[in-house]
N, C-alpha and C positions, 0 to 999 in steps of 0.2 A: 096670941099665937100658941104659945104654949098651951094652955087648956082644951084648945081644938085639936092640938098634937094626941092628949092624952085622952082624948076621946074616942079618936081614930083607934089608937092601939086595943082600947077597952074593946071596942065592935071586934078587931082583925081576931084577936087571939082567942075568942072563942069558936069564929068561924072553922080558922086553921083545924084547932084540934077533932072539930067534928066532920072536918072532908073529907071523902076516902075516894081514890081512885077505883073502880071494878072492871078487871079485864078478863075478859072471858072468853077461848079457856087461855087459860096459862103456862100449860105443858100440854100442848098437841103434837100427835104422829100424823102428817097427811102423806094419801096414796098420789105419784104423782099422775095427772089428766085428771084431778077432782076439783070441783070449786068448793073452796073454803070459806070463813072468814070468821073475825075474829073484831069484839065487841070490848067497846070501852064507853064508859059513863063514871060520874063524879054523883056522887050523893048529898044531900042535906046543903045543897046550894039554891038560892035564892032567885036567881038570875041565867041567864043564858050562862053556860059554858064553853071557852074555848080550847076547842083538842088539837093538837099537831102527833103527828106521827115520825119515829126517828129507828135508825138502826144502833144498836151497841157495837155491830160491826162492821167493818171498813168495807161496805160494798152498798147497794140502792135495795129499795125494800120491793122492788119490778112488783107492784097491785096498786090497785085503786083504792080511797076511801071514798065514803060517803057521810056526812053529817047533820046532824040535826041538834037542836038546841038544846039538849039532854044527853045524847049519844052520840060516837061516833063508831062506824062500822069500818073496817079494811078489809078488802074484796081481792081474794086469788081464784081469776075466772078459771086458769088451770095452771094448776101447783106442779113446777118445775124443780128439779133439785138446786135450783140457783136460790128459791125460798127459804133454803133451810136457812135459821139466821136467831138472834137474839130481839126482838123489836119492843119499843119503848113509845109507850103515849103518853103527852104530857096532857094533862087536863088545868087549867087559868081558870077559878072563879074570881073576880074583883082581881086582888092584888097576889090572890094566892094559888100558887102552883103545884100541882102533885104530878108525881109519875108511876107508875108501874109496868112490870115488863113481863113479855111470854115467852117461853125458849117453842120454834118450830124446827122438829124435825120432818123429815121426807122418806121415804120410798119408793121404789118401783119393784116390782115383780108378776108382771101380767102373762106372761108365755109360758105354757107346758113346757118342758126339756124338750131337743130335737135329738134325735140320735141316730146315726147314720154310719154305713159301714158295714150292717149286719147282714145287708143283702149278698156281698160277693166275697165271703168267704170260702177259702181255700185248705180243705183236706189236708192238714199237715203244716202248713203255710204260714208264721206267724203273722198274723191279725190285729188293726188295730180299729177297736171302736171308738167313736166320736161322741158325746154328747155336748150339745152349747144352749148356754140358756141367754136370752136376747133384753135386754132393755133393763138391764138389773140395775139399784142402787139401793144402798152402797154397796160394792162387788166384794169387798173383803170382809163383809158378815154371813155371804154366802157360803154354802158348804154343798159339795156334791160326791154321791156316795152311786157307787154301782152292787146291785144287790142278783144273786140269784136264788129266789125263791126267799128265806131270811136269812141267810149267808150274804155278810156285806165281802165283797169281791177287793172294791178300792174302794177311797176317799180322800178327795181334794178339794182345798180351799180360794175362793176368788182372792183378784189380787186387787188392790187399789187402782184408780185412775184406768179404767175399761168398763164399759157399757155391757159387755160378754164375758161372759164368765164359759172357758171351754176344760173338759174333761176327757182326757183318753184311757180306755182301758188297752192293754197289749195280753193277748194270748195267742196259742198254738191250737187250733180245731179240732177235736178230735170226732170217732163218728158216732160215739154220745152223744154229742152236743146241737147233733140235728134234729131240728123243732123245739129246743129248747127254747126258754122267755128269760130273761133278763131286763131288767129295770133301771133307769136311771133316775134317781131324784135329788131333786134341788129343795136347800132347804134355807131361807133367810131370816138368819140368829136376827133379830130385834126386837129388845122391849115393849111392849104393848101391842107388836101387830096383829089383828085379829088369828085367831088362829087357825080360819080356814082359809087365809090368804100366806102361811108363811109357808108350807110348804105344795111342792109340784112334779109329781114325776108322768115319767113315760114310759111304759112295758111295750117291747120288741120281742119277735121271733126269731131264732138263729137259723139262718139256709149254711148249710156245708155242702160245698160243692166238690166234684172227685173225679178226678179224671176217665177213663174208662176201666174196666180191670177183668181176670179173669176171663178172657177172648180163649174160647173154645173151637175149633170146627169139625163137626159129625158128619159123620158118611162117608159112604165107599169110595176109594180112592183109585181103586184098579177097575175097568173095565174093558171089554172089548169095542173091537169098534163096530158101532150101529148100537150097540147097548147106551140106555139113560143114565145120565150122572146128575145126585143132588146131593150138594154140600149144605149143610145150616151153618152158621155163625153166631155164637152167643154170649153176651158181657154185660157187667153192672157199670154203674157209673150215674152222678145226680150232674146236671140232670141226665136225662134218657139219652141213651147215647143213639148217634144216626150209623145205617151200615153201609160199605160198600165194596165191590169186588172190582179186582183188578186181576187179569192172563199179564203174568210175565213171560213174553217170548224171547226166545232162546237169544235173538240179536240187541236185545238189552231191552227193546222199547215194553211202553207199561200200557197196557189195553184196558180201561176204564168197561168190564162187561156186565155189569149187576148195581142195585142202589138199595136191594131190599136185603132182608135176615137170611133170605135161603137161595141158594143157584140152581138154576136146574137145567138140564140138558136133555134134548129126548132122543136124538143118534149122533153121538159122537163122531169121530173120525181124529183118525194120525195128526191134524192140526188141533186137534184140542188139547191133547198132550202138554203137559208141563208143570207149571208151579202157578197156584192159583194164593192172591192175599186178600184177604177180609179186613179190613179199617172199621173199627167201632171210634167212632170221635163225637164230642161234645165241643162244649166253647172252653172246657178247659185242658183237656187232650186227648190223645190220641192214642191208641193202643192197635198192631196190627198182629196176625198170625197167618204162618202162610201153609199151606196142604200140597204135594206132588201131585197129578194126577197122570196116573200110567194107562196108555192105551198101547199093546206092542204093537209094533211093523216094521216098516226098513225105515234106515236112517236119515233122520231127516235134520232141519235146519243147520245143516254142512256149512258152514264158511271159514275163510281164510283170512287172515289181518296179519298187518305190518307195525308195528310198535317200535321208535314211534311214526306217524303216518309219512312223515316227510325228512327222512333221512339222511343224516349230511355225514361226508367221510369221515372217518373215524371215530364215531359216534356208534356204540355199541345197538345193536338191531335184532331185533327177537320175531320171526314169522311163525304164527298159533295157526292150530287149525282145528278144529273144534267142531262136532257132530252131537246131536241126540238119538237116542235110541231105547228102547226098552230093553229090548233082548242087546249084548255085549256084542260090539262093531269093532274093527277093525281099520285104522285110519294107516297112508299114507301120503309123504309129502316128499313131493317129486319139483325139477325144474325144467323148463323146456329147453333144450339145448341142442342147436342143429335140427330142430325138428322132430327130434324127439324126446319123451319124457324120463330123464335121470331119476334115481329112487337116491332121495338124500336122506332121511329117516321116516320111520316105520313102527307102529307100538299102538299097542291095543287102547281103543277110546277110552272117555268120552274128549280127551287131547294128547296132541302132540303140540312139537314149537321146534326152532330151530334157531340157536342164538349167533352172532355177530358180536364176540365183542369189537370187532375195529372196522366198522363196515369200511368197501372202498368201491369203486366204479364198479370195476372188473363182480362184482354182486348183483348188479341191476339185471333185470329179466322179471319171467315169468313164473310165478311160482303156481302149481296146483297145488289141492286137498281133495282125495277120493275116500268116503266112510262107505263100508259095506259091511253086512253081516248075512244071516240065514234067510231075510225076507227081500233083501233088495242092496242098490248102493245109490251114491249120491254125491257129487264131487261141485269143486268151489275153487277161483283163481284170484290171484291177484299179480299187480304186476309191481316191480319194486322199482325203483331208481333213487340213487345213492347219489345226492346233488352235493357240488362242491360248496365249501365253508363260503359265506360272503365277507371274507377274511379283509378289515381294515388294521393297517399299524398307526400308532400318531406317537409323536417322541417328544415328552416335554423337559426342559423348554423346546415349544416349537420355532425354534430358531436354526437359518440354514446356515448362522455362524454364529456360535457365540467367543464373546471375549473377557480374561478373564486374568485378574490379575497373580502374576509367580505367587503361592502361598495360599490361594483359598481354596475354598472347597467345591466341586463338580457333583452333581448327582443329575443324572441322565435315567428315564423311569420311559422306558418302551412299553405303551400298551395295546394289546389285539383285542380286537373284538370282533364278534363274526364265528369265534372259531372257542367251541368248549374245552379242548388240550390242544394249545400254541406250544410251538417247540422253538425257544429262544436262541437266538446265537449272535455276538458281538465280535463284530469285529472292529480292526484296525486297532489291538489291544496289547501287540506285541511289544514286547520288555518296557509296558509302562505298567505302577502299580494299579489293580483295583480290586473292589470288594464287589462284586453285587449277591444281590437279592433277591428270585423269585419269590412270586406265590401262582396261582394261577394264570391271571390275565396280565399280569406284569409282570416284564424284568426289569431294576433297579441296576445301572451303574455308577458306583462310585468314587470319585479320584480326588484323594487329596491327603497332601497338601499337592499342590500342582506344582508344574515344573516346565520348563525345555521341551521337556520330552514329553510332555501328554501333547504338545502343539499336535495339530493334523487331524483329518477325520475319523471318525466313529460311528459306525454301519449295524444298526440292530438290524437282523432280519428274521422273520417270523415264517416257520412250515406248517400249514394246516393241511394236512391229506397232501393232494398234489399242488395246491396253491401255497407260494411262497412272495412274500413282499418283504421291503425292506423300507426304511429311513436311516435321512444320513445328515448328519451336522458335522460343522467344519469348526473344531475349537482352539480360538487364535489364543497363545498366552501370550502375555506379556509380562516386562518388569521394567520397573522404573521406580527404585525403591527411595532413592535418597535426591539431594539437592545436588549439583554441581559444586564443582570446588575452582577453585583459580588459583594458579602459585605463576609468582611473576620471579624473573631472573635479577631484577634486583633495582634500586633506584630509577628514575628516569630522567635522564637530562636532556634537557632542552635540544634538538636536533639529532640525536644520538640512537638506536636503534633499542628497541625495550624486548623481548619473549614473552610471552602470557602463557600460560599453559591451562585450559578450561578441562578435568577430570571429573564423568561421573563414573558411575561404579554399578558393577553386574547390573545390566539392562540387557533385555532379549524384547525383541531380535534386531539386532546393530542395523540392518538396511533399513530400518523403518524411522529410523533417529536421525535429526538433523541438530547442527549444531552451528548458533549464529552468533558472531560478536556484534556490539552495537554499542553505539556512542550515543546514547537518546536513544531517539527513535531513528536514528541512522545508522543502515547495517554496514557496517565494515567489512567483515570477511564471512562467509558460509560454508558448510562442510557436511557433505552426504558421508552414510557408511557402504560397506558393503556387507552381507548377507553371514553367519557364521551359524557355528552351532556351539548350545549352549551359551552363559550368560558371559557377557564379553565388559570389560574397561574402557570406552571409548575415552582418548586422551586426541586435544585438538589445540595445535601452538597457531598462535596470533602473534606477528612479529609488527611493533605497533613504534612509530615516531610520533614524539609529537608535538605541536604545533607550536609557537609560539604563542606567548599571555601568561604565560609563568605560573596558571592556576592547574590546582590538583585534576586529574580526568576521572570522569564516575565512568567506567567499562564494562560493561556487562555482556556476560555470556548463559546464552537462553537455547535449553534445549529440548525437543521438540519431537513428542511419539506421535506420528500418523499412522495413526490406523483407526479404524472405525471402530463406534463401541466400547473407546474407555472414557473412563469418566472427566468430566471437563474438567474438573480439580486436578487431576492427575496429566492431563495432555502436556503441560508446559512446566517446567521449572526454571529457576532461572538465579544466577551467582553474581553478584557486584562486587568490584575493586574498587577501590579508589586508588589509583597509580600517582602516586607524590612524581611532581617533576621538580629536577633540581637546576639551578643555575647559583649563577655569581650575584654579589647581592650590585643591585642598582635601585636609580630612583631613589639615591640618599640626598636627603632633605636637613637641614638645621633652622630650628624656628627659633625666634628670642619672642617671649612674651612678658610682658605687653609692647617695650618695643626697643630699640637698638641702644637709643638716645635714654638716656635716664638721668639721676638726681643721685648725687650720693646720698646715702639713707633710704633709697628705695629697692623695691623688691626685684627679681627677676628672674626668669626661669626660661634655662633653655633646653630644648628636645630635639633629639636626633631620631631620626627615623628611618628606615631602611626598606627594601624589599629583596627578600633571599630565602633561597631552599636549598637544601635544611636553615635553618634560623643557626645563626653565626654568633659574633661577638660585635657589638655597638660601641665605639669606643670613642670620648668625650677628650679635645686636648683643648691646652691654650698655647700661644705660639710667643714667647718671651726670646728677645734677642738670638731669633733664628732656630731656636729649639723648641720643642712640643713637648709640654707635660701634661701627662693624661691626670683630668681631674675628674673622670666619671666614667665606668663601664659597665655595658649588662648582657646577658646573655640573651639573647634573639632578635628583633628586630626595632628596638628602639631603647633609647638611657634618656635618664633628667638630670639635667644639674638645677640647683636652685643657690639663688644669691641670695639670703634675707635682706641683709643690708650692704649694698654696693659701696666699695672704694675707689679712688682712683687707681687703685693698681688692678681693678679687676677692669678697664678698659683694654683692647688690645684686639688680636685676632684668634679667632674661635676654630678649633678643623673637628670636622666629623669625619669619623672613618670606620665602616664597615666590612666581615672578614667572615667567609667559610671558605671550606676548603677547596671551593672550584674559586677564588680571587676576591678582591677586595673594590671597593668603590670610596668615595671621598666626596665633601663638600664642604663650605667652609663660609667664615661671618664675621664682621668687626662689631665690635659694644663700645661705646664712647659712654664716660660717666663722667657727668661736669659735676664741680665744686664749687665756690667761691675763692676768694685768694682768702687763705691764711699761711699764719707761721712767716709772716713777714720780718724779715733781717737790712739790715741797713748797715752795709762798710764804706768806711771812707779810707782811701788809702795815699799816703803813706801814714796820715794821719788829718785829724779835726783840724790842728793847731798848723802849719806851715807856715814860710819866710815869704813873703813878699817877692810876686814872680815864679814862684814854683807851682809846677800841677797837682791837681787831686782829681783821681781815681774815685768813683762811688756806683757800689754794686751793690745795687738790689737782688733778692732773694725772697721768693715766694712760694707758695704750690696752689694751683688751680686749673678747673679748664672750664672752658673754653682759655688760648691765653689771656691774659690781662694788659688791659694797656699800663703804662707805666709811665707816670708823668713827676719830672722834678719840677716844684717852686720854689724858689725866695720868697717868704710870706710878704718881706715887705716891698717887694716892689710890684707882684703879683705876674712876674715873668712865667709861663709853663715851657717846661724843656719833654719832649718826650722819646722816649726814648724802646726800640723794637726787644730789646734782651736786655736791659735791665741795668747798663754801664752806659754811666755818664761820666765824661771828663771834662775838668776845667782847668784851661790854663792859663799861664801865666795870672796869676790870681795878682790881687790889689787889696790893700785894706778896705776898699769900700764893698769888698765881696766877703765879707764879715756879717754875720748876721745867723738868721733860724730859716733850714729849710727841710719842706717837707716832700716825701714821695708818696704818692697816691699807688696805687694798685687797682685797679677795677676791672670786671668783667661782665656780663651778663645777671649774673648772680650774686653779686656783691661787689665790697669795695674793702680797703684795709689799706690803711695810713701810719706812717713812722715817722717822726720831728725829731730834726738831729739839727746840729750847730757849727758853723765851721767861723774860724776863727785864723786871720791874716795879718800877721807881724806884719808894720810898713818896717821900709829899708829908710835908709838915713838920705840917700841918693834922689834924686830927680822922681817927681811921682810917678809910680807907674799906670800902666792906662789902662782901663775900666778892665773889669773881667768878662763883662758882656761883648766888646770890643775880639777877644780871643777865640769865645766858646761860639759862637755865633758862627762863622763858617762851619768848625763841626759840626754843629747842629745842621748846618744846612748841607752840608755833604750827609748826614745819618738819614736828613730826611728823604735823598733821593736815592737812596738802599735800604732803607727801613722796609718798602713793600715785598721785594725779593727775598729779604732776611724774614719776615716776616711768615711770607705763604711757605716757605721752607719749616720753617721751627710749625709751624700748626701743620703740616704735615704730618712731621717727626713726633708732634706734640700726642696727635689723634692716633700714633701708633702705640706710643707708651701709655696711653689712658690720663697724662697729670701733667701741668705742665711747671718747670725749675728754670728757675735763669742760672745762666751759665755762673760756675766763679772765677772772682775776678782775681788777675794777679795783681802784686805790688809793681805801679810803674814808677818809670826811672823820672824821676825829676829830674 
């Protein structure tokens, strides 16, 4: 493998160094519309060749190739400036590749300059020539130069990115420069382009064109009449100018009589007479001169005119009267009057006139004009009439009322038309302030700040000649500047009569004002004004009870500008009270929470509550042995007490009592707070120890509630004695009533027990008889009083909150 390897290399490396790419040409310039192309082949190869074709730059090589096994060709059927480019052939013999490259440039430049503009210049007139050269590339190697004769004139350079490349020259024509030649050439700077394609121009004649000039006209101007008259007309101007004549007769009009250089007349007469104008014109002006032609005789083309035609009163009027004549006439200008001709003025031709500066009716007629001299006369009329102004007024605002509030500004602007001097005049202006303002067609009134007093109409009328009109607006003021006020006489108690007094302030005009109380939307009282001058205080009393419910009244008083035209914002305003009503306080309430009944060691809170106006004093008692101690007060309509932890002595009767100063109210509540029995006490009286047959007293002593029942035993015989308040007696006692006994105590919530001992000396005497024997009717009499006793003391028990047995005295043995 390897020596085949180095085989190969032996053959390649000789081939390599003897291969050469040949591209030909290598640096070309092509025209563009020409077919090109451009040749490549590889030398001292052995074998077919393969060629490809590439660009060095970023765009397509747009041609054809063609190849054959030695060469390849690249074909531009027509060379566009998108060809210009760098292109690369690769030529492949066996394994080895070459390249070489050709730079293509392009050109265009096939059209002579066009230059345009030289045909219509103007005589003085600055001037601008055009030259444009069409299909150029590249346009910024172009140069284009304006030459007359070797005198370069301008020179300008294309610009990039245009196909045309254009050039102006700017001058002013002078009349030198007619027929003159002027050249434009274009010349494209590029390396190698043949040198009878890089440059191109174009030689032009200059026309100067001139208006007409120098208008002459010869020949005799005076002749008689039946004698021939010929005027000539003569003037330069490029091109040739055309002539033509025109008769101005005397009444203005213009007589088109001739179209050639010369006029000719072969027997005049008196209408030929006058001023004759010659027109020399081309297509760039126009030039006239005009000649009198004098034929004498009597006066002729006489007329009379009215200026101006249609004349309206007081409009200043001028009547002309106007004659021709060769030989010096004599005009006058007369009026017919009654039938005959008045001489109003008089004065030698070729005018008179008669002015009006103010014409008026009393003017209108007939006016003559008679011109006469030494050959003749000749007279003309006219008739005049002096029409009245068609005199319209309009007044803005055109409103046949305006409204407007105390303080602002009025401007009222009257305008005529119809009429050249209106003669302004305003009325209905007496002792109110204004300013106005003429100018011609308008008067301007202005009022302000407004008041009272501008209320009422306002009448522009306008005098043209004998026509006089007017406009008239009716301007309402008003005021209504602030809210209502309300002042009340003072508290409000319950059935008792109250005043209100509703005040607004400077409002105009009072009969227009309504003023309504209302409770909601329910109107209580209403109240019209009547009419005043100037701004008035409208003050409206409401005398107002009210009702029972013991709640504040919301009252409102709403006052109310009718009239048309003011602003809705402004039509209503309106004042609220709220009228406190007072009474005694009621509906006192006392609440115990959580509840009446409680536990010693538990919580409790009581609240008084009340209703009163004004808010009074709340005041918290407890009710101890017929008297009230206040244990809680507050100022308005309710007090707490709290108990954290309940004793029996806070059992008992509660009073709530309420106070302002229209009286007081009350309620009231018992608390019962149970305990167990403690603090249990045990007496025997007179003593433990007694004689045989004598009694003993024994008083129990407790605190608890609900009460306790209260039971004595003998432990050892297991007897129970029970007993309503707590005193047991035993009598006539026995030694066999010796022994241990105990009292129980119980109630609901407990129990609490004491063991005591009694002890019974016997007698020396006859035994005596059992102690049970004794105590036993008592007991049976305590039992049929015990309920009575009983529902009494828990009574009595439940008022003092705790319940104590009575103490006992010492009984008499």
């Amino acid at each position: 493998m390897f020596p085949a390897l180095s085989v190969t290399l032996t053959v390649l490396l000789p081939l390599a160094a003897a291969l050469q790419v040949n591209l030909s040409p290598r640096m070309v310039l092509y025209k563009v519309g020409d077919r090109e192309e451009i040749k490549c082949s590889m030398s001292e190869c052995p074998e077919e060749v393969k060629f490809s074709w590439g660009s060095l730059e970023d765009k397509p090589l747009y041609a054809n190739y063609k190849t054959s096994p030695k060469e390849s060709v690249l074909i531009f059927n027509s060379v566009t400036k998108d060809h210009e480019n760098i292109i690369k052939c690769t030529a492949k013999c066996k394994d080895v590749s070459k390249q070489a490259t050709a730079t293509v440039r392009v050109y265009s430049f096939a059209k002579d300059p066009v230059v345009s503009g030289h045909d219509s210049l103007v005589l003085g007139v600055e001037s601008t020539l055009s030259c444009e050269v069409t299909d150029v590339y590249p346009p910024e190697y172009m140069e284009v130069e304006w030459l007359r004769g070797d005198n370069v004139l301008h020179k300008e350079e294309g610009k990039p990115d245009t196909q045309t490349v254009r050039s102006y020259y700017t001058f002013t024509p002078q009349r030198e420069d007619d027929r003159e030649q002027i050249t434009c050439r274009a010349s494209l700077g590029i390396q190698d382009i043949p040198p009878d394609q890089s440059t191109r121009e174009t030689t032009i004649s200059l026309t100067i064109l001139s208006a007409p000039s120098i208008v002459r006209v010869s020949g005799s101007t005076t002749v008689p009449v039946g004698s021939a008259l010929s005027l000539t007309c003569e003037a330069d101007g490029s091109p040739e100018p055309a002539f033509s004549w025109t008769f101005l007769r005397p009444d203005g009009q213009r007589v088109r009589v001739g179209e050639t250089r010369e006029l000719s007349f072969l027997n005049v007469s008196l209408s030929d007479a006058g001023d004759y104008e010659c027109e020399a014109s081309n297509k760039i002006g126009k030039r006239t001169a005009t000649v009198t032609v004098t034929i004498p005789g009597p006066p002729t083309n006489t007329a009379i005119s009215v200026s101006p035609n249609e004349p309206k009163e007081d409009e200043s009027v001028t009547i002309s009267c106007v004659s021709s004549s060769v030989t010096e006439s004599r005009l006058v200008l007369s009026k017919l009057q009654d039938g005959a001709d008045t001489e109003l003025v008089s004065d030698k031709g070729p005018r008179i006139s008669l002015p009006y500066s103010s014409a008026s009716a009393n003017d209108s007629g007939l006016y003559i004009c008679k011109a006469f001299n030494d050959y003749g006369s000749q007279k003309a009329s006219v008739q005049l009439l002096v029409q009245a102004h068609p005199l319209e007024v309009t007044l803005e605002p055109d409103l046949s009322m305006i409204t407007l509030e105390r303080g602002s500004v009025l401007s009222l602007s009257c305008e005529a038309s119809g009429c050249p001097h209106p003669h302004f005049t305003w009325k209905g202006l007496e002792d109110k302030p204004r300013y106005m303002r003429n100018d011609i067609q308008t008067a301007q009134l202005n009022l302000g700040p407004v008041g009272p007093k501008d209320d009422g109409a306002f009448i522009c009328e306008v005098k043209c000649g004998s026509v006089v009109k007017s406009k008239r607006t009716e301007v309402k003021i008003f005021s209504f500047p602030s809210h209502p006020t309300i002042e009340s006489s003072g508290p409000s108690l319950e059935g008792e009569m109250t005043n209100l007094t509703c005040t607004v302030h400077d409002v105009f005009p009072a009969d227009r004002f309504r003023t309504q109380w209302l409770d909601g939307e329910m109107e209580l009282f209403s109240q019209t004004w009547s009419f005043a001058n100037g701004l008035q205080n409208l003050s409206s009393v409401f005398s107002y009870k009210p009702n029972g419910g013991g709640h504040d009244k919301n009252i409102s008083c709403k006052v109310s500008l009718e009239m048309d035209g003011v602003p809705a914002a402004l039509v209503e305003k309106t004042a609220f009270i709220t009228l406190p009503v007072h009474y005694a306080p009621r509906q006192t309430t006392i609440t115990v929470s959580p509840q009446k009944e409680l536990k010693e060691g538990e919580s409790i809170s009581i609240s008084c509550l009340t209703d009163s106006a004004p808010e009074g004093r709340v005041i918290l008692r407890k009710v101890l042995d017929g008297e009230e101690t206040e244990v809680s007060s507050s100022v308005g309509v309710q007090t707490f007490f709290t108990i954290h932890s309940a004793e029996l002595s806070d059992s008992g009767d509660y009073v709530c009592e309420a106070v302002n100063q229209y009286g007081s109210h009350r309620a009231s509540t018992q608390i019962s707070v149970q305990a167990p029995p403690r603090n249990t006490t045990v007496k025997v009286l007179p003593s433990t120890s007694v004689q045989e047959g004598q009694n003993i007293t024994i008083c129990c002593h407790s605190v608890s509630f609900p009460p306790p029942a209260i039971i004595l035993r003998k432990l050892d015989s297991g007897i129970d004695i029970y007993s309503p308040n707590g005193t047991f007696t035993l009598i006539n006692l026995t030694p066999n009533d010796t022994g241990l006994y105990q009292i129980n105590v119980t109630n609901a919530l407990g129990y609490e027990t004491e063991v005591f001992s009694i002890h019974v000396m016997e007698r020396l005497s006859s035994p005596p008889p059992r102690w049970n024997v004794f105590i036993t009717p008592f007991i049976g009499l305590g039992l049929l009083t015990s309920a009575a006793v009983v529902l009494d003391y828990l009574r009595r028990a439940r008022l003092k909150g705790f319940y104590q047995l009575s103490k006992c005295e010492p009984a008499t043995v």
